[in-house]
N, C-alpha and C positions, 0 to 999 in steps of 0.2 A: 943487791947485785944478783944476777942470775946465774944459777949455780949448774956445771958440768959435770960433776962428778960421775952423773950416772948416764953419761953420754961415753960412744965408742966413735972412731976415728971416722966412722960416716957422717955424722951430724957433727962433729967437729969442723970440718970438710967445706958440709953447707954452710953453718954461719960465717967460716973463715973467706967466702970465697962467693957467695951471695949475698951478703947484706940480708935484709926480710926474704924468708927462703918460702918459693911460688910448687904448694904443689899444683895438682890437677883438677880436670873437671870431673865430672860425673861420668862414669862407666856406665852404670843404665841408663843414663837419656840416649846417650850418643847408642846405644846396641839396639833401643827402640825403632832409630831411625832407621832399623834393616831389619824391620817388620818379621820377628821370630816367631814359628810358630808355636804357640800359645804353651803347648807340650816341654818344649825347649826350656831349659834351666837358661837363663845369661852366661853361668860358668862352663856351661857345656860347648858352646863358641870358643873357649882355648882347644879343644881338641878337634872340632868340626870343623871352623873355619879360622885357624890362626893367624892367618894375612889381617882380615877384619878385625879384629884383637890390634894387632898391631899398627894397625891405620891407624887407629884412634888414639894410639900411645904417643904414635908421629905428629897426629895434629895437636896435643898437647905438649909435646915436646918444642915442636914449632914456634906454640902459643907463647912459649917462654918460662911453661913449665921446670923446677928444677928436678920436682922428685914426680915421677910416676906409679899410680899405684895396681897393682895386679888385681885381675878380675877375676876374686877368691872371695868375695863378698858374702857369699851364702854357702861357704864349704862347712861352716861350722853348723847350719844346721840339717847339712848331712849327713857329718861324722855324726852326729848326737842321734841320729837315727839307728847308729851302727855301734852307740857306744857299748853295748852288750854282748859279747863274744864276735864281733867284728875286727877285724884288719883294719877298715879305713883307706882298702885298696881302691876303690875309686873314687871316694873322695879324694884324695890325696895325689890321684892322679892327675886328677883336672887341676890341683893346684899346682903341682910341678908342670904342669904346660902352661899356666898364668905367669907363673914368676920367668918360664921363659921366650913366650913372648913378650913378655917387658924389658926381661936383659937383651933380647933381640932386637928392639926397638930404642934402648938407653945408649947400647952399645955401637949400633950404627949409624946415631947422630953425629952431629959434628959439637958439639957439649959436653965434653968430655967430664964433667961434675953431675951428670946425670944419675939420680941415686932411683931404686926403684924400694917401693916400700909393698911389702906382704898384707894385703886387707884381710882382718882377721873381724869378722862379725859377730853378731849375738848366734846362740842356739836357735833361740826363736821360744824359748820354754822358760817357765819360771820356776827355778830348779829350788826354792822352799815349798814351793805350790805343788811340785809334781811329783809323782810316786814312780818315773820313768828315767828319772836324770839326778842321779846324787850329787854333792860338789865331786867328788872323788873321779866321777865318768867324767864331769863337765873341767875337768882340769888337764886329765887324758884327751879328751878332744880338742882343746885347746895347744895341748902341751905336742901333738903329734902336728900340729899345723908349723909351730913356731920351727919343728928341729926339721921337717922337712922344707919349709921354704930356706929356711936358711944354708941346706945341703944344694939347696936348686939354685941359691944365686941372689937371694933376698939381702938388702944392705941394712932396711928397717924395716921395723915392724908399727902395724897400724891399727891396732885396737880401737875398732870406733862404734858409733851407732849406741852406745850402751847404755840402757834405761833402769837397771839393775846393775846397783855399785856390788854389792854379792857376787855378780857373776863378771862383771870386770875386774873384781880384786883376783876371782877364779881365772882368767883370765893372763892376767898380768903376772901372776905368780907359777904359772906353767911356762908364758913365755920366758921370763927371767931364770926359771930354772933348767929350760931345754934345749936354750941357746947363748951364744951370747952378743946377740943383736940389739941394739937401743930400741925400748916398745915404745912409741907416741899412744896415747893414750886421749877418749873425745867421749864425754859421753852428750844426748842430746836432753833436751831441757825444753818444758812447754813455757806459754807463753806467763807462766806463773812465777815461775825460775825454779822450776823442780821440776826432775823428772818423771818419768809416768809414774814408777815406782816410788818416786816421794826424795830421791836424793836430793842434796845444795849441792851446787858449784864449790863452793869454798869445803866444805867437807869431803864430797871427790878428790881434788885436789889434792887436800893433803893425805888423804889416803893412798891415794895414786903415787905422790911420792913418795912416802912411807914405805911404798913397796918397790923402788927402785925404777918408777915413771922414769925418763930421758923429756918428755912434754906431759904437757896435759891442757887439754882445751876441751871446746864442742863445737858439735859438729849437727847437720840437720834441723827438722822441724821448721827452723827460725831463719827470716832473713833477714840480712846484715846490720839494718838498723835496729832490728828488734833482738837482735844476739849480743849488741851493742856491750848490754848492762850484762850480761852475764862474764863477759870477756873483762868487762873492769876488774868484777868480783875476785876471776880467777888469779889474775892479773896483781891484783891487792893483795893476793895472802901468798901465791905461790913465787917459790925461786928459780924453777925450771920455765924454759920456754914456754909459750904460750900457741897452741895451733887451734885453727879456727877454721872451719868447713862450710857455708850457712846455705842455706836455699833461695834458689832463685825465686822467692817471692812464694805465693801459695799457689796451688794448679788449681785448674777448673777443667772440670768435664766437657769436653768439644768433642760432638762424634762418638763416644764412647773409650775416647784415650783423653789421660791426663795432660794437660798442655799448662806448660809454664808460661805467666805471659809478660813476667818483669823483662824491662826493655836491657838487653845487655851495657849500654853505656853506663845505667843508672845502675846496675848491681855492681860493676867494676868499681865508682866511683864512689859507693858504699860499701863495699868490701875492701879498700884502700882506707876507709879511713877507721878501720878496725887497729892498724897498724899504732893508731893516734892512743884507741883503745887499751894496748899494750900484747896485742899479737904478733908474733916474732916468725910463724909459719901461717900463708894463708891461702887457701884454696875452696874447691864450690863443692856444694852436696848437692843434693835431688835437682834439677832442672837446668844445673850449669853445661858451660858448652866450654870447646877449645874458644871460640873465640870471645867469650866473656876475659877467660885467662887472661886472651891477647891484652884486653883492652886494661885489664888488670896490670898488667905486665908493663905497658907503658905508662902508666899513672904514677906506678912506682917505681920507674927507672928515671934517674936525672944525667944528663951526661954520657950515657952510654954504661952508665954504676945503676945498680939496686941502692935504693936508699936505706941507709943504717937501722937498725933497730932502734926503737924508744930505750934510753938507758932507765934500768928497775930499779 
């Protein structure tokens, strides 16, 4: 049976109240398509242009999205640049304008179960490898993302991308201590079933909840059939929900920009049946769009209902 314990009234919410709960698409493909210049962080769009931010919140909300997630994806390896007598004032800025153009956009839907989730990334460093980032910084930077989105409006938190379970348990245990918001939890996994850094799925997992995970799944690298088996894995040993992110297939170089060229019906209709897999949350990484979601969204609605979770 799959275990709540370490869930708060947000993700209680979405299972009670969506059946298999839809997050979103991908925040960098959709911010590509408005050709930034090259200088431009992605995150730096919540202060520049937060309409744009927002638009794209709308078309996944539209999509049938339940939870949206803020375009804070690379704040953490900004802070980690700051983590040595730094404030974390502008990193921290441009987070507090993500998490509010998403309450901006959750809030004035007509969805009133609309949860927005805090995307909390890697460093970008491998903090046994590096003489620049201790765990003790990389907890601090962590730990200053969790307790200001959660001041700004964050419902959950979104730990993902993570290839180094060291720096996700870092990670996970700032967020747990500097808020108290449910962390979803994803790290990604080559096509080996380990991660770059050499982690299992089943060993994440339990570590993740060990440390008071709310989920734990993966996310990236892999698409949905090929994420297939790692989702069992998790699925087979863990009691907490299961979330799953995958990629629209692999890109290829067209022009000098990456182009995903899986066709949206067939990633919908293989990212549904992750659900079979034992995925109880499921949404797209690198290359997904709103209207992937959509098509997502109607696969697994029967009746006008989300269709139930696989009982564990």
């Amino acid at each position: 049976m799959l275990d709540f314990s370490n869930n708060n009234n947000a993700l209680h919410e979405l299972f009670r109240e969506c059946g298999i709960v839809l997050f979103d698409s991908a925040m960098g493909t959709s911010l590509i398509s408005l050709d930034l210049p090259a200088r431009v962080r992605s995150e730096a769009v919540n202060a520049l242009d937060p309409e744009a931010v927002k638009t794209i919140h709308r078309a996944n909300i539209a999509a049938g999205a339940d939870v949206i997630t803020t375009n804070t994806f690379g704040i953490s390896s900004v802070l980690a640049g700051e983590a040595r007598g730094g404030d974390f004032a502008g990193g921290l800025e441009l987070l507090r304008a993500g998490v509010a153009c998403a309450r901006s956009a959750a809030e004035g839907s007509s969805g009133g179960h609309i949860k927005v989730a805090l995307d909390i990334g890697p460093t970008g460093r491998i903090v046994e490898l590096s003489d620049d980032l201790t765990h003790e910084e990389a907890i601090r930077v962590f730990a200053a993302q969790a307790e200001a989105g959660e001041a700004a409006g964050a419902d959950l938190i979104l730990i993902e991308t993570m290839t180094d379970l060291a720096e996700l348990e870092d990670a996970l245990t700032a967020a747990k201590a500097a808020c108290a918001l449910p962390a979803l939890c994803t790290m990604t996994f080559e096509e080996s079933g380990r991660s770059f850094m050499g982690a299992d799925p089943v060993s994440f997992a339990r570590a993740a909840e060990a440390l008071g995970a709310a989920a734990v799944g993966v996310n990236c690298t892999l698409a949905p059939k090929e994420i297939a088996g790692i989702v069992r894995a998790i699925a087979g040993e863990a009691s907490l929900p299961v979330i799953v992110q995958p990629n629209a297939g692999r890109p290829v170089m067209i022009g000098g920009k990456q182009i995903f060229e899986m066709d949206p019906s067939v990633f919908a209709a293989d990212a549904a049946a992750l659900a079979d897999a034992g995925a109880a949350l499921i949404g797209g990484c690198c290359g997904t769009t709103p209207e992937m979601i959509a098509l997502l969204s109607d696969i697994l609605t029967e009746g006008g209902k989300r269709k139930k979770r696989r009982p564990q």
